[in-house]
C-alpha positions as CSV (number, residue, x, y, z in Angstrom):
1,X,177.0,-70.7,52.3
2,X,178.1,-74.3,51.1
3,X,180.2,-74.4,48.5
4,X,179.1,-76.4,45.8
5,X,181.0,-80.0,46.7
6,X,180.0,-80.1,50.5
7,X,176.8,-79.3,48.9
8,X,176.5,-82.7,46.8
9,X,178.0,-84.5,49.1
10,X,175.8,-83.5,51.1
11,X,172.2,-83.9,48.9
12,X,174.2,-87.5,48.2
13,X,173.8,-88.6,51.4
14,X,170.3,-87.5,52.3
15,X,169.3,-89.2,48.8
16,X,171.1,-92.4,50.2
17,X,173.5,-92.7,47.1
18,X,176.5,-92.1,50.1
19,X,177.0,-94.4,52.7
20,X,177.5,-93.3,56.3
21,X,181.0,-95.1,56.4
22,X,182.0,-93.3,53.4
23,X,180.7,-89.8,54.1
24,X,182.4,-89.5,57.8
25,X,185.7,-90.3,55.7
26,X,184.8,-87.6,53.5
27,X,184.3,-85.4,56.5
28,X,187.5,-86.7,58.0
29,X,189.5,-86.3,54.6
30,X,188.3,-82.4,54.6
31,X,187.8,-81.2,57.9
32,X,190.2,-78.4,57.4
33,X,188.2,-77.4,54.5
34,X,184.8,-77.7,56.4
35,X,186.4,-75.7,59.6
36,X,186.4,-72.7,57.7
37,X,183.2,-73.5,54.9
38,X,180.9,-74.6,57.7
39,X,179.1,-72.6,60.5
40,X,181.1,-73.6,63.6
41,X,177.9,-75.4,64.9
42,X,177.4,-77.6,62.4
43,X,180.9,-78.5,61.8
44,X,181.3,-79.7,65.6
45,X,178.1,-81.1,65.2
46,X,179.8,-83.5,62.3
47,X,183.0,-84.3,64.0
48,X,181.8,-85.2,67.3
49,X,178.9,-87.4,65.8
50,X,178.5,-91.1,66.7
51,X,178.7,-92.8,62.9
52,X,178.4,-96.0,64.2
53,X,175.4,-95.4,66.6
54,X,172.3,-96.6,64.8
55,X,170.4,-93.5,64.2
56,X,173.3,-91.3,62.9
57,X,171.5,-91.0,59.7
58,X,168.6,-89.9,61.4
59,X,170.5,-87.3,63.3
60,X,172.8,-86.4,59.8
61,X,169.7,-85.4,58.5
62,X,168.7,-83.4,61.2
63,X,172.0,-81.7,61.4
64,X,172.4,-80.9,58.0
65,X,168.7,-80.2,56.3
66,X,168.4,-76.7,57.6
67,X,171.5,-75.9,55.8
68,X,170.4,-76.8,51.8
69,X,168.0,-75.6,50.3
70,X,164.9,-77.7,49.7
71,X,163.9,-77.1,46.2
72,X,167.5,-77.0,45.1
73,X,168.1,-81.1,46.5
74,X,164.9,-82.1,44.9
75,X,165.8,-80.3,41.7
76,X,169.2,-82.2,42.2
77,X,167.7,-85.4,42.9
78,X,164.8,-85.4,40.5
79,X,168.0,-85.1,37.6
80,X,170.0,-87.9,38.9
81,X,167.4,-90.1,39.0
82,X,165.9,-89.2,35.2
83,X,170.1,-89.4,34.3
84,X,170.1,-92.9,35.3
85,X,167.1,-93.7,34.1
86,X,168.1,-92.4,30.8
87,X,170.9,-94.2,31.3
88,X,169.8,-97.7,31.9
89,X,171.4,-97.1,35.1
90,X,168.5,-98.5,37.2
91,X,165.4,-101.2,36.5
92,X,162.8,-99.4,35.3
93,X,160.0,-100.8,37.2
94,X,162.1,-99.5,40.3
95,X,162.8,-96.3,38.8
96,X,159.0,-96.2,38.7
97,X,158.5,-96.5,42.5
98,X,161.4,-93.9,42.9
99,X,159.7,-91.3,40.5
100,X,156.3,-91.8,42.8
101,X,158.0,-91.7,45.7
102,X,160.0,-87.9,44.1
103,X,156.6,-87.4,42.9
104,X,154.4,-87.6,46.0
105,X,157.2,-85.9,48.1
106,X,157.7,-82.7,47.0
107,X,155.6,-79.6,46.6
108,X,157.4,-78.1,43.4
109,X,156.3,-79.2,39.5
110,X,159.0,-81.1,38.7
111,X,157.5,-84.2,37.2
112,X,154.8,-84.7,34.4
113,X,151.8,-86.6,36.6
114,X,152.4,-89.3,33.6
115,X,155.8,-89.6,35.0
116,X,155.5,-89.3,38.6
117,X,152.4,-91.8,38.8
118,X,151.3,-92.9,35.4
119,X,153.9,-95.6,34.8
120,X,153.9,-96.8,38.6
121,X,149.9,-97.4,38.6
122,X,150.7,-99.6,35.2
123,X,153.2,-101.0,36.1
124,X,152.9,-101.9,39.9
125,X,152.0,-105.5,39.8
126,X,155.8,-105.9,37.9
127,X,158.8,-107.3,39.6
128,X,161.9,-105.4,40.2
129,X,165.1,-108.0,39.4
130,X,165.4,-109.6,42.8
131,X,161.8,-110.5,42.7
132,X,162.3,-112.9,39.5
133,X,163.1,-115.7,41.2
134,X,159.7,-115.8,43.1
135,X,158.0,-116.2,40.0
136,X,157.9,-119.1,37.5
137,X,159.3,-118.8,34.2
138,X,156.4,-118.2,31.7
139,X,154.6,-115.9,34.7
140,X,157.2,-113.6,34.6
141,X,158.1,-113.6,30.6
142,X,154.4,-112.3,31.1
143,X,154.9,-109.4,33.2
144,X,158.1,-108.5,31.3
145,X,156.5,-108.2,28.1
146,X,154.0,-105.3,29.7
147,X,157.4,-103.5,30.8
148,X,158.6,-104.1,27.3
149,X,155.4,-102.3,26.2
150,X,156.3,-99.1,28.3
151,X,159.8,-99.0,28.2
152,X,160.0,-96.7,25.3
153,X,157.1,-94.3,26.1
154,X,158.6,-94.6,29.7
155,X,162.4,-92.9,29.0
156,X,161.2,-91.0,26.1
157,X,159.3,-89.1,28.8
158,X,162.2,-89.2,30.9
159,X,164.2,-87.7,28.2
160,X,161.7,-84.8,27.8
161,X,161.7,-84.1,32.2
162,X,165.5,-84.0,32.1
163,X,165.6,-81.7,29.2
164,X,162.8,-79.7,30.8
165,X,164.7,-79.8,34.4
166,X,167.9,-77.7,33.0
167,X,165.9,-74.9,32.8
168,X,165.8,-75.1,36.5
């Protein structure tokens, strides 16, 4: 059983928030830890992996997936997205496309459908921040004034799924 660190770092890769780079250091940095922690396949299967070939992601992922627990990571992932969303930690038209994406991936109930599709289907004809400068000015004051319209409704309900997640 993975302890709860290799566990995160772990679900943080797979979610993308962890670069490749930085988790082979983190592997490297706590391979005496891991020896022990990890099944002896799986920690020879990390050491001995090409990080620089350009599918080790790919093959991470197939390494390491049949070690977590599924509805545990989208549980886990679900939360840090609504956290940053709550947060003001990512654009919220984004955050949209992220939450359809969460939405449409996973079999449990995690999401209000208002949540995990309402706000993208509004919303998808709306620019994330390195789109702006495709559009002229008054064109996208336009568009930003329908986000501005959401954006309450949109991390009120946000609010209420994170609240509603720790019970999970």
């Amino acid at each position: 059983m993975l302890n709860d660190q290799t566990e995160i770092k772990f679900f943080e890769l797979l979610n993308r928030d962890l670069s490749i780079k930085d988790f082979k250091e983190w592997i490297y940095k706590n391979e005496s830890r891991l020896e022990t922690e990890l099944t002896a396949d799986l920690y020879s299967d990390l050491i001995s992996l090409d990080y620089n070939h350009k599918d080790s992601l790919y093959e991470l992922e197939k390494k390491i997936i049949p070690y977590l627990d599924s509805q545990k990571f989208n549980i886990w992932r679900t939360r840090m997205l609504l956290f940053k969303i709550v947060n003001n930690e990512i654009d919220l038209v984004l955050a949209t496309r992220k939450l359809r994406n969460l939405y449409n991936s996973t079999e449990e109930e995690l999401l209000p459908i208002k949540l995990g599709l309402g706000y993208e289907s509004v919303l998808d004809d709306l620019l994330i921040p390195s789109e702006y400068d495709q559009w002229n000015k008054e064109e996208l004051e336009l568009k930003l004034k329908k986000l501005d319209y959401y954006k309450m409704d949109f991390l009120r309900d946000a609010q209420s799924a994170l609240r509603d997640l720790e019970d999970k």
